[in-house]
C-alpha positions as CSV (number, residue, x, y, z in Angstrom):
1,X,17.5,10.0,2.9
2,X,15.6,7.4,1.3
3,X,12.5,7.5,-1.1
4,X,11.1,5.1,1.6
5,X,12.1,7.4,4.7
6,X,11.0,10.7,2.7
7,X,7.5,8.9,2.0
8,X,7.8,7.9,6.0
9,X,8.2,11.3,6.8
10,X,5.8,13.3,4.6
11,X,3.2,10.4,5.7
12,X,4.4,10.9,9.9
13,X,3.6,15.0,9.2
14,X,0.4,15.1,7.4
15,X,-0.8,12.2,10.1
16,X,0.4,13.9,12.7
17,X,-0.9,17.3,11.7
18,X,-4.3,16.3,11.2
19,X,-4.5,14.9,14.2
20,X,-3.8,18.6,15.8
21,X,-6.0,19.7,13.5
22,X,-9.0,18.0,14.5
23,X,-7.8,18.3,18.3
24,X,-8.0,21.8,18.0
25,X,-11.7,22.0,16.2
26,X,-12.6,20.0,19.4
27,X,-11.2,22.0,22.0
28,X,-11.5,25.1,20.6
29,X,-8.1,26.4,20.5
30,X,-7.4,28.2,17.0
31,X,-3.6,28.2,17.3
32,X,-3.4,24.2,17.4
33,X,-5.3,23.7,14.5
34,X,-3.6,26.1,12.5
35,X,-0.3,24.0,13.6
36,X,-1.9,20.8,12.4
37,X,-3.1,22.9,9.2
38,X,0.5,23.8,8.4
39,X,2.4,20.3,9.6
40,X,-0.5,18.6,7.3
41,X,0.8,21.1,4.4
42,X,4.3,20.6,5.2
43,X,3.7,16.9,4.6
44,X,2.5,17.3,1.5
45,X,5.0,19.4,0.3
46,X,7.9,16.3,1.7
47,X,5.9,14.2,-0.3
48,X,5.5,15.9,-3.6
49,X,9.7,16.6,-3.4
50,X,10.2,13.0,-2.6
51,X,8.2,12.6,-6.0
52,X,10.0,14.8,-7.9
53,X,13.3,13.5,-6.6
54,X,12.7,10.1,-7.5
55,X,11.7,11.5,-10.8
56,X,14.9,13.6,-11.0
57,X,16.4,10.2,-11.0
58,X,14.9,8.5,-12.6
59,X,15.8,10.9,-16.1
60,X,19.5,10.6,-14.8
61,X,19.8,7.2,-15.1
62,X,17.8,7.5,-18.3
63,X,20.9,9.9,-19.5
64,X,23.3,7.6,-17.7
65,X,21.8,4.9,-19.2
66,X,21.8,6.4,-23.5
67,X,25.5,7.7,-22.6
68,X,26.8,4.1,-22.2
69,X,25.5,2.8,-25.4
């Protein structure tokens, strides 16, 4: 996958769970803002690996880059 569909997707869950989030603060029902909660964190976490694979990267063709010198 992509940096640009791994930013996509962290960006789609943490949307997405906020938006059950808030829909269960309104309604009242604990177990769908606890799933919002979670999808929300589960973005997050996409997009911090998406960071630290483009970082991972990044350093390799750094390496690659030294090596060919």
């Amino acid at each position: 996958m992509s940096k640009t569909n791994d930013k996509f997707d962290a960006l789609k869950d943490k949307t997405i769970g906020k938006a059950k989030e808030m829909a269960g603060k309104v309604t009242g029902d604990d177990s769908k803002e606890l799933e919002g909660k979670t999808q929300k964190e589960a973005g997050k976490l996409k997009d911090k690996k998406a960071d630290l694979k483009d970082k991972a990267a990044k350093k390799v063709n750094e390496a690659t880059d030294r090596d060919k010198r």
